[in-house]
C-alpha positions in Angstrom: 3.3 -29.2 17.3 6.0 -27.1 19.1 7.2 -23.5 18.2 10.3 -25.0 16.6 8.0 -27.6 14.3 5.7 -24.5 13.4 8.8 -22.3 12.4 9.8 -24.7 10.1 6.5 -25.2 8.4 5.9 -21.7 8.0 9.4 -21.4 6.4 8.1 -24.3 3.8 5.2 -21.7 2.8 7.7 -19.1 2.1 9.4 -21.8 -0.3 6.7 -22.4 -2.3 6.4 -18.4 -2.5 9.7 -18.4 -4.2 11.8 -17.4 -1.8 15.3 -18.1 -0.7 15.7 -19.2 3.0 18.1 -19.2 5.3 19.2 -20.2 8.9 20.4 -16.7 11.1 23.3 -19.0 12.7 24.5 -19.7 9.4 25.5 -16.3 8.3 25.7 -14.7 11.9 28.8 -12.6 12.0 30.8 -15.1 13.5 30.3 -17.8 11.5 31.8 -19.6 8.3 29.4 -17.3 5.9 28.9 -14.1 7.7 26.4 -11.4 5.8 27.2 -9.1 8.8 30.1 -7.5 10.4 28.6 -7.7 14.3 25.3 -8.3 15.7 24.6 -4.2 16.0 23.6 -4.5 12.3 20.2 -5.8 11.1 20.6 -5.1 7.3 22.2 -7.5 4.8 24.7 -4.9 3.6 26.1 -7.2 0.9 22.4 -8.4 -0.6 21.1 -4.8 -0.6 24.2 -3.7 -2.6 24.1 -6.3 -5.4 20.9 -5.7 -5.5 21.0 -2.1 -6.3 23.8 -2.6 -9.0 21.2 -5.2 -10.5 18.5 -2.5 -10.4 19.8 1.0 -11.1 22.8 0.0 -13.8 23.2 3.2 -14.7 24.8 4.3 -11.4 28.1 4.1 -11.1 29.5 2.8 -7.8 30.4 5.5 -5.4 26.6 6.9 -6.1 25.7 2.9 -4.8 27.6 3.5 -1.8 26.2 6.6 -1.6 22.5 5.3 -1.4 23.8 2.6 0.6 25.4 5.1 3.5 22.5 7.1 3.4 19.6 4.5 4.1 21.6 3.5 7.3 21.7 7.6 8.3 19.0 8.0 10.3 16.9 11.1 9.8 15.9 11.3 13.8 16.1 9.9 17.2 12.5 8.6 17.1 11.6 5.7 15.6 8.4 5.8 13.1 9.7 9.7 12.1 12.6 7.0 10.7 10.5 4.3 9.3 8.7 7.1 7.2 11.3 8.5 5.9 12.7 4.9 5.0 9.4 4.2 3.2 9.5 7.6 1.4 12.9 6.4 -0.3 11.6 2.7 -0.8 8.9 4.6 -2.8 11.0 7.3 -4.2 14.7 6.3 -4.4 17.4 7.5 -2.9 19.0 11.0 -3.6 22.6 10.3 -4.9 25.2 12.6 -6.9 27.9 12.0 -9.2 30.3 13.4 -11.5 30.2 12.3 -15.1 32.2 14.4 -18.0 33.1 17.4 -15.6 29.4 17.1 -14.5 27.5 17.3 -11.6 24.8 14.6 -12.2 21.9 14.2 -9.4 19.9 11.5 -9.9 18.0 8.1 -7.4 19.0 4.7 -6.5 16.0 2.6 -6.0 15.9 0.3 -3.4 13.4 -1.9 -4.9 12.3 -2.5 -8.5 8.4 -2.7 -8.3 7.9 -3.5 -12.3 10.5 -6.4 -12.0 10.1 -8.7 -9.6 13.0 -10.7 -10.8 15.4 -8.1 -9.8 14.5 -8.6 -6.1 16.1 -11.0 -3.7 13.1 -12.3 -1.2 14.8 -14.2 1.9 13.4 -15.3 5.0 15.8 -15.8 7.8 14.6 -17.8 10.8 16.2 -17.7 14.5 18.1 -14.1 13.9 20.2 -12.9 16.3 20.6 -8.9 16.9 22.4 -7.6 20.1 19.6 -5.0 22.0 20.7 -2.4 24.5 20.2 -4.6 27.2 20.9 -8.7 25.8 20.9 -10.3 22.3 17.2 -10.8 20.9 17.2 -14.0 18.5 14.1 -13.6 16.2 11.7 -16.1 14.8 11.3 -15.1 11.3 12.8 -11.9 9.6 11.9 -11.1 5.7 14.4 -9.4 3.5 13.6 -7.6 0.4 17.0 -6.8 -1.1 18.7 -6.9 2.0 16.3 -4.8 4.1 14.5 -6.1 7.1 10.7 -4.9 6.1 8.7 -7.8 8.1 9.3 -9.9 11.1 7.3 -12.8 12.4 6.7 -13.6 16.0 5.9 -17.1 16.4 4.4 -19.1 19.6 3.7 -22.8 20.1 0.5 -23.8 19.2 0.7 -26.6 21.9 1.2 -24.6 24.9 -1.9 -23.5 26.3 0.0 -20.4 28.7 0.6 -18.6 25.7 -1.5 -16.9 22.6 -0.1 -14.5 19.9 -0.8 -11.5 22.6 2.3 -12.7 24.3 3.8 -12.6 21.0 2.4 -8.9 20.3 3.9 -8.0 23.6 7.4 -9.7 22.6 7.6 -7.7 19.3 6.6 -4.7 21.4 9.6 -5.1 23.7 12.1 -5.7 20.0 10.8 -2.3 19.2 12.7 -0.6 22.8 15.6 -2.7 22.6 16.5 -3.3 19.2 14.9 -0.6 17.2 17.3 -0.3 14.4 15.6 -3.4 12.9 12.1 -1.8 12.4 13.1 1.4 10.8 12.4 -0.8 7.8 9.3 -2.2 8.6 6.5 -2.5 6.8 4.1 -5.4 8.9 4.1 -7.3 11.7 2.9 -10.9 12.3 1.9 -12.3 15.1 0.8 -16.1 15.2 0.3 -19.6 17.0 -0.1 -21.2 14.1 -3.9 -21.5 14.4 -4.3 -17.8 14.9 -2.0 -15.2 13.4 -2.9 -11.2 12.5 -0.7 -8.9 11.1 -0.4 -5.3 11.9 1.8 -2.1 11.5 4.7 -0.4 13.3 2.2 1.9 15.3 -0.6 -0.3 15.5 -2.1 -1.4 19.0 -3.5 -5.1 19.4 -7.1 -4.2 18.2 -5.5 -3.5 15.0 -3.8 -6.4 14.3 -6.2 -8.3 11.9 -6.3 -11.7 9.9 -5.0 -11.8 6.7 -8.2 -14.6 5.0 -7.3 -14.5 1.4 -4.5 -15.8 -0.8 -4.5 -14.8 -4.4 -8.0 -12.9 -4.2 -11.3 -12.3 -2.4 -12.7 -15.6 -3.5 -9.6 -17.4 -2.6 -10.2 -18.3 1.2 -8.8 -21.8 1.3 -10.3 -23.7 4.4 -6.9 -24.1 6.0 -6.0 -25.6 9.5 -3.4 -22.7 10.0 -4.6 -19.1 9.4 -0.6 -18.3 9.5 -0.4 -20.4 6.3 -3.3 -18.7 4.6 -1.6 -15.2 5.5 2.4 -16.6 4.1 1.1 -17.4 0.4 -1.6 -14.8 0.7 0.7 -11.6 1.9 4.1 -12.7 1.3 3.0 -13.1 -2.5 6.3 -11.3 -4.0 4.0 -9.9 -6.8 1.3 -8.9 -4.2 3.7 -7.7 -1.4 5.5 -5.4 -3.9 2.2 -4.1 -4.4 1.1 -3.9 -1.3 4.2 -2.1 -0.1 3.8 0.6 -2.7 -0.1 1.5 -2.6 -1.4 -0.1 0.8 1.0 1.8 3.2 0.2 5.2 4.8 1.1 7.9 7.2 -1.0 10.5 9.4 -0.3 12.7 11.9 -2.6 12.9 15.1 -2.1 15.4 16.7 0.8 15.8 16.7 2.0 11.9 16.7 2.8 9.6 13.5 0.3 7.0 12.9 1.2 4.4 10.4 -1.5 2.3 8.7 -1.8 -0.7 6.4 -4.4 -1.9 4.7 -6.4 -5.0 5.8 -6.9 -7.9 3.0 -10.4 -6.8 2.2 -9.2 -3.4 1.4 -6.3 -4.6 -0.8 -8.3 -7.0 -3.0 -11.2 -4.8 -3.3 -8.6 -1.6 -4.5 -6.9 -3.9 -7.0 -10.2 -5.2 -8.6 -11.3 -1.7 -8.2 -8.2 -0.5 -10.3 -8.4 -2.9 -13.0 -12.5 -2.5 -13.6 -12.0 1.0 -13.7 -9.0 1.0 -16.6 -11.1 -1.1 -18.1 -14.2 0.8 -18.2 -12.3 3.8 -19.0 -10.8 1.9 -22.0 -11.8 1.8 -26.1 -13.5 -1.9 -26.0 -11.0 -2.7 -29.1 -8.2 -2.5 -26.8 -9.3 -4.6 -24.0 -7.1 -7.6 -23.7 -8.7 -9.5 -20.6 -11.7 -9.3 -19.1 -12.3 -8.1 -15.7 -12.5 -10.6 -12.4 -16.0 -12.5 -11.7 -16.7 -10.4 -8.8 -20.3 -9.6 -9.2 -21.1 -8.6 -13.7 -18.3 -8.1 -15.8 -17.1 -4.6 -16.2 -17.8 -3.5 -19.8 -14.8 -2.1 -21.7 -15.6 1.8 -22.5 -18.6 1.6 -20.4 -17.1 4.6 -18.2 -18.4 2.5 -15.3 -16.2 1.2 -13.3 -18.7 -0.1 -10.2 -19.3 -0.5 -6.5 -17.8 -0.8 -3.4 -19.9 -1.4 -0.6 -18.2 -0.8 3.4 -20.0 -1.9 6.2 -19.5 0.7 9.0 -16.0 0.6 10.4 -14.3 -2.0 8.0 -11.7 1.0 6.6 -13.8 2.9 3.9 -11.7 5.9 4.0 -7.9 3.8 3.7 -9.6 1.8 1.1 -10.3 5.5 -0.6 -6.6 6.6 -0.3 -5.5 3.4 -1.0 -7.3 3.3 -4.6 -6.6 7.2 -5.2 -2.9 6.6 -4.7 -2.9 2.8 -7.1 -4.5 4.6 -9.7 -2.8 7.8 -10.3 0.0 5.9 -11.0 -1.0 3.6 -13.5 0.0 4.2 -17.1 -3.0 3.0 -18.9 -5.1 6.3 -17.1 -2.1 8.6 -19.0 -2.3 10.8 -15.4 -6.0 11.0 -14.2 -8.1 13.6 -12.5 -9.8 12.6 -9.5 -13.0 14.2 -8.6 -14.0 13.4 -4.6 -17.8 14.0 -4.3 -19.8 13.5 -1.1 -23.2 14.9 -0.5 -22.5 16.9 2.8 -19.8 19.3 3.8 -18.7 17.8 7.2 -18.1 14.3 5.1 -16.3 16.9 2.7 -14.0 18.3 5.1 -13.1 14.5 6.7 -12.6 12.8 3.4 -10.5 15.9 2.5 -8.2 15.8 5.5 -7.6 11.7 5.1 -6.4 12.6 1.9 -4.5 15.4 2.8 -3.0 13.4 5.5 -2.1 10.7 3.0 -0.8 13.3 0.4 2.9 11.5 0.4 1.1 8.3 -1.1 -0.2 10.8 -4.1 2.9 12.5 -4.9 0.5 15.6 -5.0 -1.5 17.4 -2.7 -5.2 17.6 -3.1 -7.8 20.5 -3.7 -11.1 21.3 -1.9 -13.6 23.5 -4.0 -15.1 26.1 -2.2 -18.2 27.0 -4.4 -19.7 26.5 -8.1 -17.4 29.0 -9.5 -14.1 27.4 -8.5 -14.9 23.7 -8.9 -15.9 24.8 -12.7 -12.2 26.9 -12.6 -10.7 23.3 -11.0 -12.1 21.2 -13.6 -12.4 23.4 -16.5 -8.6 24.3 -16.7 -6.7 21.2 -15.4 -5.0 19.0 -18.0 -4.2 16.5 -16.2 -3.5 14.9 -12.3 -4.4 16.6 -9.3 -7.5 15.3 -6.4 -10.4 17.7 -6.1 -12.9 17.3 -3.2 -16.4 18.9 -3.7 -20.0 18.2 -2.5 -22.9 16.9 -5.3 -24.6 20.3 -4.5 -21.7 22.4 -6.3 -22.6 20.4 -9.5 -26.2 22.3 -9.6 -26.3 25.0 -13.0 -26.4 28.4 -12.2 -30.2 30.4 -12.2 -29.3 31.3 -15.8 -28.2 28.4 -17.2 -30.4 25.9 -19.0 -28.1 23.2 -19.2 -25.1 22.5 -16.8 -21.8 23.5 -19.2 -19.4 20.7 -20.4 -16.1 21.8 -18.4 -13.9 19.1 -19.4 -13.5 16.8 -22.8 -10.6 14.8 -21.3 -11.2 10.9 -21.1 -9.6 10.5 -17.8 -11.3 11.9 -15.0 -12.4 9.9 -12.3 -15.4 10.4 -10.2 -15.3 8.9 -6.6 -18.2 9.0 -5.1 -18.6 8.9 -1.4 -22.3 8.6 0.6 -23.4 10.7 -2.2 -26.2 8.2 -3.4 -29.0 10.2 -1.6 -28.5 13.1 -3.9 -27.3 10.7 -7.1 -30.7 10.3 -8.2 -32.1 12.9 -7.4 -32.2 16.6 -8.7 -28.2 17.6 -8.6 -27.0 13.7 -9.6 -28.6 14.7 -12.5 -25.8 17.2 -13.8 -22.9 15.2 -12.1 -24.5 12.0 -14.6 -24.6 14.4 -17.3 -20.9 15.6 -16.8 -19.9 11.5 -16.4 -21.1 11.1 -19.8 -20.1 14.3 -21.8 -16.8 15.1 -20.4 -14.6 12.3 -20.7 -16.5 8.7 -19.5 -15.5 8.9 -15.7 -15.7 5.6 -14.6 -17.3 5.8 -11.3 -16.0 3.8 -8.0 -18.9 4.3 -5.4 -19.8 3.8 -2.0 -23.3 2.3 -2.2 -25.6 2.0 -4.9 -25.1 2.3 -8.7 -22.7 3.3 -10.6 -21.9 -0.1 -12.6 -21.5 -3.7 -11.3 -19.9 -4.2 -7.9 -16.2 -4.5 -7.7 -16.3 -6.0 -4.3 -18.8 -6.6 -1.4 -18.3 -5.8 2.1 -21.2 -7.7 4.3 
């Protein structure tokens, strides 16, 4: 099979995903269907406007245009300060203003409709053509979400043996000098010969480019002869890619450089399992309508348990953290959680609590680390709802005077993520952090390592 045979065949796998595909030449600015004005542009200007009529209908049309003029502004001369800022108003919506009844009216055009996937125009467009500062670079595979170029797919022939997908890393690497426009709006890159094929983000470097082994879950590895077929139907799911783009996506800063990260497979099916045992067990067993996944012992509705994820070292523990944080806050069944970090030793404290930090854009909100007893009881005690606090197990220990650690909170949804906190769990302080799972609200507990419920996932 020749890279030409292997373009097409991946191009079937994005048909049976449900979405539309096209041929670049055929709506290339010169041709008898153009969908851009000159091969400078890389967006589909006419998709992404229809599709944000389709979504925001309350907008009238200059605020479209607006929305439309600014995603094409860029905010800076570098290129991932750009593609942050683009993912900030995929997540956010774009700032627009209009005048209705002698009134100034601000108010966000979003770019994609996350609860409706229907409202989204997927299209894959194969051999497309963008002129670079130095020649015109045709493309193997481009994916559109409404318009906007947010993955691209660098394909080699699994027949020649002078070539492997490291040539095609170091092709999408040479795209990102010369025509850099087009991944402002990334959000992955693939790299495959068919056989092989890993997918990465805009930063990453080739030892971070990883296989994507699962389609629909963790327990759906299909034996397949091409691993860039398994990663089409697993990641280009439109239901799963919308999610993906929304909760698996962050930014840090390293000293002084942008670093952006995407979570691997493992990490994204263990969060969403993780997600949905924990609204489960947070949940009044009459108003459970499905039962959780067969990962490991069904979640029990109301349990306040929501169970265990195990990491082996270096598979992404803290991303997977973040990752989960950032799904769950936003779900409407935990009516605005609290989330209570809790390792056992400050220096894991301090780490955890920068990740976060560093991730606070995927939170909409910035977290808290308590510094003693006193203010993790003030944190708890008198927040009604949201917010991440970080504390060690140790500040969970009563005061000399105190029988009986106090109840500081009643509400139903606080969440307790535990991290390498098991050695203390069972002994002396996990005693008062149990006691506070059960009498202030039934925090279901996601935990790194032993017991708090069934597993949600296992990493070996």
């Amino acid at each position: 099979m020749n890279e030409d045979q292997l373009e097409q065949l991946c191009l079937e796998w994005f048909r049976d995903n449900s979405w539309d595909v096209l041929y670049g030449p055929d709506i290339a600015p010169d041709s008898d269907n153009p969908e851009r004005k000159d091969y400078r542009e890389v967006i589909l200007k006419h998709y992404l406007q229809e599709s944000l009529e389709k979504i925001n209908l309350h907008l009238p049309f200059n605020a479209i245009e607006q929305a439309i003029a600014l995603v094409l502004k860029p905010e800076s001369l570098d290129l991932i300060t750009n593609n942050r800022a683009f993912h900030r108003l995929l997540l956010e919506g774009v700032p627009v203003e209009y005048r209705k009844d002698d009134e100034t009216i601000h108010d966000r055009a979003f770019l994609i409709d996350f609860e409706n996937i229907a409202n989204n125009r997927f299209l894959a467009v194969n051999q497309f053509t963008i002129q670079g500062t130095k020649r015109p670079r045709r493309l193997d595979v481009v994916c559109f979400i409404n318009g906007l170029p947010i993955a691209v797919l660098e394909l080699k022939s699994p027949e020649d043996e002078n070539v492997d997908i490291w040539d095609a890393f170091n092709q999408l690497q040479t795209y990102k000098d010369e025509i850099s426009d087009l991944f402002v709006f990334n959000e992955a890159l693939v790299v495959s010969d068919g056989y092989n094929a890993r997918i990465g983000a805009l930063t990453a470097n080739k030892e971070r480019f990883s296989p994507w082994r699962a389609v629909k879950n963790e327990d759906d590895k299909p034996l397949l002869e091409w691993q860039l077929e398994t990663l089409v139907r697993g990641f280009f799911d439109r239901e799963m890619l919308l999610d993906y783009i929304r909760f698996f996506v962050l930014f840090e800063n390293d000293g002084g450089a942008i670093i952006k990260k995407i979570a691997g497979y493992h990490q994204f099916h263990a969060v969403r399992e993780a997600v949905k045992a924990t609204i489960i067990a947070a949940q009044d067993p009459k108003g459970v309508a499905e039962k959780r996944a067969k990962y490991g012992d069904e979640v029990v509705p109301g349990s306040k348990k929501a169970g265990v994820v195990w990491h082996t070292q270096g598979s992404g523990k803290s991303i997977s953290m973040c990752c989960y944080a950032g799904k769950l806050l936003q779900q409407p069944e935990m009516n605005n959680p609290t989330l209570l970090v809790v390792t056992d030793r400050n220096d894991l404290d301090g780490q955890l609590f920068q990740t976060f930090s560093n991730a606070h854009e995927l939170f909409k909100q910035t977290p808290v680390q308590a510094n003693d007893r006193d203010e993790l009881r003030q944190l708890l005690s008198e927040r009604e709802s949201g917010g991440i606090i970080f504390t060690t197990v140790q500040k969970f220990s009563p005061f000399e005077d105190e029988g009986a650690h106090p109840i500081l909170n009643g509400r139903h949804n606080i969440v307790v993520i535990s991290d390498e906190a098991h050695r203390s769990q069972y002994g002396h302080k996990g005693r008062f952090i149990k006691v506070k799972n059960q009498t202030a609200g039934g925090h279901p507990t996601l935990k790194d390592g032993v017991c708090f419920g069934p597993p949600a996932r296992l990493f070996w």
